[in-house]
C-alpha positions as CSV (number, residue, x, y, z in Angstrom):
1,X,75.4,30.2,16.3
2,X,73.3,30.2,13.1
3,X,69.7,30.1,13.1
4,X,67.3,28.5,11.6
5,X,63.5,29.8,11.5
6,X,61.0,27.9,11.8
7,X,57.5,27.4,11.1
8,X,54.4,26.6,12.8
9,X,53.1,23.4,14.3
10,X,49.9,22.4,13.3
11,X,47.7,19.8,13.2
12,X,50.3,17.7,14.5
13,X,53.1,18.5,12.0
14,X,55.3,21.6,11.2
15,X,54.2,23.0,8.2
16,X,56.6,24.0,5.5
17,X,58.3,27.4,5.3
18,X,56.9,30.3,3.0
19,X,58.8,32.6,1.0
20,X,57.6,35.4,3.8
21,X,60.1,37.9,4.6
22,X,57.5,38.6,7.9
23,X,60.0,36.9,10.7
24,X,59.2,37.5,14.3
25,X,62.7,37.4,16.4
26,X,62.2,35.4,19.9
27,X,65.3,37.5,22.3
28,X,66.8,37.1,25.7
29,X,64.9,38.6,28.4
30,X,68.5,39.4,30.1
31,X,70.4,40.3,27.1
32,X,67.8,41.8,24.4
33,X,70.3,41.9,21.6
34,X,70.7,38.2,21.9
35,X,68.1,36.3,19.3
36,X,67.3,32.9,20.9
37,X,64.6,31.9,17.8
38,X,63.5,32.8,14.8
39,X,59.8,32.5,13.5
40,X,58.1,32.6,10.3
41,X,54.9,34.6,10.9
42,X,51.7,32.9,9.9
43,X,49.9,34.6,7.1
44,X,45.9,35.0,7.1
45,X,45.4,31.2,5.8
46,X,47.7,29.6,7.6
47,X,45.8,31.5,10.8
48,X,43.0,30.2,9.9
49,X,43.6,26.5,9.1
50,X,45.5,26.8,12.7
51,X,42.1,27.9,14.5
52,X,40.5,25.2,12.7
53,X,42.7,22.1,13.8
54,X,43.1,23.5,17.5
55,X,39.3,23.5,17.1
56,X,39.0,20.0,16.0
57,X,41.6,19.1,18.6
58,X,40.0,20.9,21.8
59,X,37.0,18.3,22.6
60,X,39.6,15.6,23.1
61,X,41.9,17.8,24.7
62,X,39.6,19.0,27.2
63,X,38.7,15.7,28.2
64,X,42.8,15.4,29.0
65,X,44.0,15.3,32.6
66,X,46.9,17.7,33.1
67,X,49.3,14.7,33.6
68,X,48.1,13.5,29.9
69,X,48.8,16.9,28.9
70,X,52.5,16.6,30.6
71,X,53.1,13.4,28.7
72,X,51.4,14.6,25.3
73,X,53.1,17.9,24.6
74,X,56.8,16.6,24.5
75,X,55.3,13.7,22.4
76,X,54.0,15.4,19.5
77,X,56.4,18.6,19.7
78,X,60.3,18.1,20.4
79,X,61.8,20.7,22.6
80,X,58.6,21.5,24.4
81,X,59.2,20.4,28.0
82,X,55.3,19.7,29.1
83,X,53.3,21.1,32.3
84,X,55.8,21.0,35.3
């Protein structure tokens, strides 16, 4: 199976891959040599607008029920399942 890496979510869109050879490898609990994901690791900018749209986003987010939440999650980012 190849691979792809990917980025990181934010602001409500995945943001576009850098030239960073800084990859962070996501393995199976029960078989460590088995890499499940691949992730580019966010530099000092990218951290930083990150913290700044989660902190535009939390006043709304608070306000959220946990069912809202459920709903929301797999809405705005495929392959996440939501709050079971």
């Amino acid at each position: 199976m190849t691979l792809v890496t990917k980025s990181s979510y934010i602001d409500g869109a995945f943001v576009a891959l850098g030239n960073s050879s800084d990859i962070l490898e996501n393995r199976n609990p029960s078989n460590p040599g088995e890499v499940i994901e691949r992730f580019e690791r966010a530099d000092v900018e990218l951290t930083e607008h990150a913290i700044a749209a989660a902190r535009r986003a939390q006043p709304g987010w608070a306000r959220s029920n946990p069912q809202q939440r459920a709903v929301e999650l797999p809405h705005r980012h495929p392959g996440c399942t939501g709050i079971s």
